[in-house]
Steps between C-alpha positions, in 0.01 A plus 500: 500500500727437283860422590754775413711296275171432325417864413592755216575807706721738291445701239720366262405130546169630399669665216696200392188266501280769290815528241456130423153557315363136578236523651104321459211714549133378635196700584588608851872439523792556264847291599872597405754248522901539542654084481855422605689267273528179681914582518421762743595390782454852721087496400442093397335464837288852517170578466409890540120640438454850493134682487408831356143617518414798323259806632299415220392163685340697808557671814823415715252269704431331206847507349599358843250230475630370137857509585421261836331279306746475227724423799316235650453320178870480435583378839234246512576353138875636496659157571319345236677709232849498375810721609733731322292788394387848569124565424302857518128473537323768374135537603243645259188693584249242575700312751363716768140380454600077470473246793822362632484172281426672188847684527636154641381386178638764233857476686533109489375549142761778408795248667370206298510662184816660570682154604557545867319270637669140565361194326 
């Protein structure tokens, strides 16, 4: 599980990420970012994922199942990515029906393209 401090919760930090608009898009997953300027002291040193899995993706079992594995792959390759941003990911309809590593895959992908991951 994912630490507290590492986890969108409310409603309006969702809000705040979505108002952004950046955001990368890939078959299964879509990804909304929210940086902090470097001179941000407060958030320099956070890191905060928050999931949201429509009912168009499945059942609640299967909902369930996406959002644990979307939380598993961002505390296993967390560390290895850099701080100071909110992200929202946003699972589409055939995530249900992937294997674990192919939705390992798209997310790494997503955080590559979108600069998070460290060099």
């Amino acid at each position: 599980m994912l630490s507290r401090a590492e986890r969108l919760t409310r409603r309006r930090d969702f809000a705040a990420v979505f108002a952004r608009k950046k955001s990368w898009a890939g078959p299964l997953l879509v990804l909304y970012v929210r940086r902090y300027p470097a001179e941000d002291d407060e958030h320099a040193e956070t890191r905060r994922f928050g999931f949201s899995v429509s009912k168009k993706v499945g059942k609640a079992h299967d909902r369930n199942r996406v959002k644990r594995r979307l939380r598993a792959i961002c505390r296993a390759h967390g560390h290895g990515w850099r701080r100071g941003f909110d992200a929202v990911v946003v699972a589409r309809t055939p995530a249900s029906g992937v294997a674990y590593v192919e939705l390992d895959a798209a997310l790494r992908a997503l955080i590559d393209r979108a600069g998070l991951a460290n060099p």
